[in-house]
C-alpha positions in Angstrom: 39.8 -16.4 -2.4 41.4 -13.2 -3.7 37.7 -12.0 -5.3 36.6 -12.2 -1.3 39.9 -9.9 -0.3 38.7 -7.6 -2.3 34.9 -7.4 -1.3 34.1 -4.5 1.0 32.6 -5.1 4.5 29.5 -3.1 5.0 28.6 -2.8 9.4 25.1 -3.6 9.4 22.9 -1.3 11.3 20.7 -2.6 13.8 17.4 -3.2 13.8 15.3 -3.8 17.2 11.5 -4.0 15.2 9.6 -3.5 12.2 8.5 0.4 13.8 12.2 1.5 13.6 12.8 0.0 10.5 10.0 2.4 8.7 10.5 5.4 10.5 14.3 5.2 10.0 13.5 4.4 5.8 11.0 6.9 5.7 13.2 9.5 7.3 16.7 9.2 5.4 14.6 8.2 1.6 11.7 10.5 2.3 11.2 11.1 -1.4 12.9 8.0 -2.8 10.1 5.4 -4.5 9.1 2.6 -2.2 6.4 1.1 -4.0 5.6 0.8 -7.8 2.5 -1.3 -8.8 -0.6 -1.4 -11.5 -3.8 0.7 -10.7 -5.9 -1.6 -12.4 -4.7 -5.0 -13.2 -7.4 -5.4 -15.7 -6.9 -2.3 -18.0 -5.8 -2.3 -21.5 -3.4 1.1 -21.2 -1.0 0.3 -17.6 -1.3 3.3 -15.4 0.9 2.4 -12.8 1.3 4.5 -9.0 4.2 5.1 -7.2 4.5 5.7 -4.1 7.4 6.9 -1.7 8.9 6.3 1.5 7.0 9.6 3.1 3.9 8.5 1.8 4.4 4.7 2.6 4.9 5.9 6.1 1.7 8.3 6.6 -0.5 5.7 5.0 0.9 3.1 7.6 0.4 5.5 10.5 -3.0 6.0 9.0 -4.2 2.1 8.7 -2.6 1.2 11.9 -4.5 4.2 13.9 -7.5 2.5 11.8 -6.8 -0.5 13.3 -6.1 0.6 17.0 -9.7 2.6 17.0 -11.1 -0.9 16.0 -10.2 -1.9 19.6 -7.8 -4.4 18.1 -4.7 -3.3 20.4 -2.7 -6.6 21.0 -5.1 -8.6 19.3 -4.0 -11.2 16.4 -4.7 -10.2 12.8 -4.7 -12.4 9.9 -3.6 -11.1 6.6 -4.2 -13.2 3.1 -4.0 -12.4 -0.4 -2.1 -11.5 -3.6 0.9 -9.1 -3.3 -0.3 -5.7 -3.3 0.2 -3.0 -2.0 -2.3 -3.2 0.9 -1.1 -6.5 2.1 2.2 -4.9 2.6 0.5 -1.5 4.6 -2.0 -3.8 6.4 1.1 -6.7 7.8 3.2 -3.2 8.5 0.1 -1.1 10.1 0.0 -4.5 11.8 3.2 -4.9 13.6 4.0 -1.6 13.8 0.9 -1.0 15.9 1.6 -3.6 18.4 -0.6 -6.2 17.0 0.4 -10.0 15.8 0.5 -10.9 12.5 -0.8 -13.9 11.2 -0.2 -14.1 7.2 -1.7 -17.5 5.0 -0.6 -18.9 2.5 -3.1 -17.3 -0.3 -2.6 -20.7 -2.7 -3.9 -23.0 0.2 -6.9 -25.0 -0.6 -10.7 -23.3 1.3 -10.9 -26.5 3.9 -7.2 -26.0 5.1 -7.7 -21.8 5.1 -10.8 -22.3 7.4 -8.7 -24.2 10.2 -5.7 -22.1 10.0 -8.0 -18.8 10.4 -9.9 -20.6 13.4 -6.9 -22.0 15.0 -5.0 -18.4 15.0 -7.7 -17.2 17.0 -7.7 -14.0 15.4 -10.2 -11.6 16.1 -9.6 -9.2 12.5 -9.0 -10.4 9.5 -7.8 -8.4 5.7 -8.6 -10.4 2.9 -8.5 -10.5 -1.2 -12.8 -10.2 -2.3 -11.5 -13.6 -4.0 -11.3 -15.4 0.2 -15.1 -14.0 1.2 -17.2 -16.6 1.4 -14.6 -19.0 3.1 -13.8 -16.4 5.8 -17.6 -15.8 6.2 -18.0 -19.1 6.8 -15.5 -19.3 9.5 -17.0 -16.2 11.2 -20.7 -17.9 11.3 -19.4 -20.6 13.4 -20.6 -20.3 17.2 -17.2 -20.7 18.9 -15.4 -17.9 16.3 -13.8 -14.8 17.2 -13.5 -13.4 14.1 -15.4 -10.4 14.7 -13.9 -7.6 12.3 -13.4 -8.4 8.4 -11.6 -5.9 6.1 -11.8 -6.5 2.1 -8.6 -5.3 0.7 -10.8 -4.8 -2.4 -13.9 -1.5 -2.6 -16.4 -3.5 -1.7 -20.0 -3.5 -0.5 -21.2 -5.7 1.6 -22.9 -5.5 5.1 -20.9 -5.9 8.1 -17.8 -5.9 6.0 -15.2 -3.0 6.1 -12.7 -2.2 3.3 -9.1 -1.1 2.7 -9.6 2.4 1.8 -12.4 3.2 4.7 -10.0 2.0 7.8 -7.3 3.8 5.9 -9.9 7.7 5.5 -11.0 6.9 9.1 -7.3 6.2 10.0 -6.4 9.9 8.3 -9.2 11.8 9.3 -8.4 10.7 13.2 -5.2 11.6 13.2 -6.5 15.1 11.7 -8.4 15.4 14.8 -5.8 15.0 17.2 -5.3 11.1 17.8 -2.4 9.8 18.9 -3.1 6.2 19.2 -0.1 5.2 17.2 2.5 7.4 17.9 2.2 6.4 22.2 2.5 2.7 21.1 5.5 1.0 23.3 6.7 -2.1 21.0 6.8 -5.2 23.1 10.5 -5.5 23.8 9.4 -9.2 25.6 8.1 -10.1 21.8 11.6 -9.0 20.2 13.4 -10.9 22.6 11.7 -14.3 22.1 12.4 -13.5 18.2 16.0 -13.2 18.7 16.2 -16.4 21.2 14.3 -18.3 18.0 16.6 -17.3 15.6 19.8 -17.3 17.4 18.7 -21.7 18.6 18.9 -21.8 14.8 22.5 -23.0 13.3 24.5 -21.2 10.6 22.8 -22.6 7.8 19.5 -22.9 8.9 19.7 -19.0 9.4 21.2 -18.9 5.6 18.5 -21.3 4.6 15.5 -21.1 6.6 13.5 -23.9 3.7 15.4 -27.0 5.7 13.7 -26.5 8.6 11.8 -29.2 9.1 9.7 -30.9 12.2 12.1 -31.5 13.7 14.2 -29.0 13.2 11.9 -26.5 14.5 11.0 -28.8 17.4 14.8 -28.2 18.4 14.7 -24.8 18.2 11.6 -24.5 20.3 13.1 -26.1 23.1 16.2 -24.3 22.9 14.6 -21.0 22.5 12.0 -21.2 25.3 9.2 -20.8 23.0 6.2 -23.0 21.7 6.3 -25.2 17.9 3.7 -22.3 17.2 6.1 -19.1 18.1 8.6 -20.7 15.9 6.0 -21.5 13.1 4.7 -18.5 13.2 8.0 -16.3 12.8 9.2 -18.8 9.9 6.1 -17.6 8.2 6.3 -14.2 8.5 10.0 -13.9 7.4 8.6 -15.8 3.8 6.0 -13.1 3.8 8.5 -9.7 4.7 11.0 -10.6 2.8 10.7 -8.3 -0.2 9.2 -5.7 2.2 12.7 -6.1 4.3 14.8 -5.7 1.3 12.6 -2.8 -0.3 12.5 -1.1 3.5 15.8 -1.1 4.3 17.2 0.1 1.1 17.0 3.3 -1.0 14.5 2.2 -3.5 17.1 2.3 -6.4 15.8 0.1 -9.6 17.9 -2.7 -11.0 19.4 -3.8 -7.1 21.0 -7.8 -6.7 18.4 -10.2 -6.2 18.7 -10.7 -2.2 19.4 -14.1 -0.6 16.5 -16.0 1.5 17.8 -15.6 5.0 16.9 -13.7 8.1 17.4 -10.2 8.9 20.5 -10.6 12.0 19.6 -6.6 12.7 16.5 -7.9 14.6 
């Protein structure tokens, strides 16, 4: 009891959506490090990149005006892979663009993959080389709508976009005067039916979202106003933003607490 009198109270800031949340990071820690990962996983000697909140935030601008000229405005988008950084650019080009997010677990097995990817409906998809031939074969069925596949990896294959050309076209149209991304309105509607999921939850399930089970999130559903699926859907993309939150929302500082597994009560 007396170690908690002694604790200082921080006010958390708010935070209405993932678009605010970058430009308000990339604005106060312009120049602080964001990112920090291996540019080839395979190499003897490490060389690793780092990248900063300024830089983070123009590649971001540049994928997601990528995406937009791709005609994918509104549409859903699923992400799978390894961490990296351009899952993290492609789910935050994502929903800062006004798109939905639809991240897979990368360890499921092919057979399970294919039906989650058809049943999201998605019409883009950004994918590890390693998921190609599984995601092809969902895209050569007749009632797909996968029409738009982007390897995060420099590949070359037909039909097939990668990483780095959405993010060069994404650049050079912004060069030329596009300015897809910055008239985006986020969809306030969206944010509200986030908040009415998470505040149906109790207490603890907030603390521990990993007990929510069936019918747990059956209850929530109802109480929220919103579908099994809207529920499902946000559970899964707080497990995949959670280190992006923390990393986001902080000053990049090495050597920070390990953060706790509950939802962001900015949103």
């Amino acid at each position: 009891m007396g170690d908690n009198e002694n604790r200082k109270v921080y006010k958390a800031r708010q935070v209405k959506n993932y678009r605010e949340m970058v430009e308000y990071s990339c604005k106060n820690y312009a120049q602080n490090i964001a990112y920090k990962y291996k540019k080839d996983y395979t190499a003897k000697n490490v060389e690793y990149i780092e990248k900063t909140y300024e830089q983070v935030g123009k590649d971001i601008k540049a994928f997601g005006t990528g995406l937009l000229n791709l005609d994918l405005m509104g549409e859903r988008i699923v992400v799978v892979g390894k961490n990296r950084y351009e899952w993290c650019i492609s789910y935050l080009a994502t929903t800062c663009s006004n798109m939905v997010i639809v991240p897979i677990d990368k360890a499921l097995p092919d057979i399970e993959m294919q039906r989650l990817i058809e049943r999201s409906e998605a019409k883009a998809i950004i994918f590890d080389e390693k998921y190609l031939e599984t995601i092809k074969k969902v895209q050569e069925k007749e009632n797909s709508n996968l029409k738009t596949l982007i390897c995060m990896d420099n590949i070359q294959e037909k039909g097939i976009k990668t990483f780095n050309e959405i993010l060069e076209e994404g650049r050079n149209q912004i060069k030329n005067g596009d300015q897809k991304y910055d008239n985006i309105e986020i969809d306030e509607k969206q944010v509200a039916r986030t908040q009415a999921i998470i505040k149906s939850m109790t207490p603890k399930e907030r603390r521990k979202p990993d007990i929510l089970n069936a019918s747990r999130r059956r209850r929530i559903a109802r109480g929220s106003g919103t579908t099994i699926q809207e529920v499902n859907r946000l559970i899964n993309q707080f497990e995949a933003t959670r280190k992006m939150m923390r990393q986001f929302t902080g000053k990049g500082k090495k050597g920070g607490k390990k953060g706790k597994r509950r939802f962001p009560f900015g949103f």
